[in-house]
N, C-alpha and C positions, 0 to 999 in steps of 0.2 A: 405506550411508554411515555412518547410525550404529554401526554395528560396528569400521568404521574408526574411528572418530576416537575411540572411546570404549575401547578397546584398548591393548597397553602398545607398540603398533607405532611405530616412532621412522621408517623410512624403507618407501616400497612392498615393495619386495623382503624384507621383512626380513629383512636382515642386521643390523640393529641394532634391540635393545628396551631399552624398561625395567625393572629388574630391580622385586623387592618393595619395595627402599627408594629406586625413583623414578631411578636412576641409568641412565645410557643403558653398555648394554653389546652385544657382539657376539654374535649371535645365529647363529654357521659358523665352520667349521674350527676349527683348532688354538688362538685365544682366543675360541672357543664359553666364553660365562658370564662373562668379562673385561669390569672397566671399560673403555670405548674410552678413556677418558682416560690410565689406566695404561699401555696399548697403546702408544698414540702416544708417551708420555714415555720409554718404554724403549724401543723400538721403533720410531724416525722414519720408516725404511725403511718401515714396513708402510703408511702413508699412501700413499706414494709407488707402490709396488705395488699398490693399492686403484686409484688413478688413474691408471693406466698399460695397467690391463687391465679385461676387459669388462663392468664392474660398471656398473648401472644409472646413470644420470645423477643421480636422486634420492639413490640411496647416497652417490652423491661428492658431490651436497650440502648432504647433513646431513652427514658426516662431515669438511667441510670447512669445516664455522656450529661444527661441535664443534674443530675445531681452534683458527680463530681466538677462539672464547671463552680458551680454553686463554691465548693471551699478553696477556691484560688483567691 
């Protein structure tokens, strides 16, 4: 457990971490090393493709706490 939490792991699966300066980014494929924030703001579709297909529940929701921070 403490390995978990003490980690730069942002969701179970990781698919998303923290980079060195604390920033959550995508951890697979093609914005493998990408802020998820930049992602999403150029990219809306890829949200939508993240939750459409068979990504872990917990993926879709931390990447969906990351969204809605995004319109504050």
């Amino acid at each position: 457990l403490h390995k978990l939490t003490s980690s730069n792991l942002v969701d179970f699966a990781q698919r998303m971490a923290l980079n060195k300066s604390g920033e959550v980014v995508f951890n697979f494929g093609k914005n493998a090393g990408k802020r998820v924030v930049d992602v999403l703001e150029r990219e809306p579709q890829y949200y939508d493709w993240i939750m459409n297909n068979e990504f872990p529940l917990d993926t879709k929701r931390k990447l969906t706490e990351i969204k809605l921070k995004m319109k504050k």
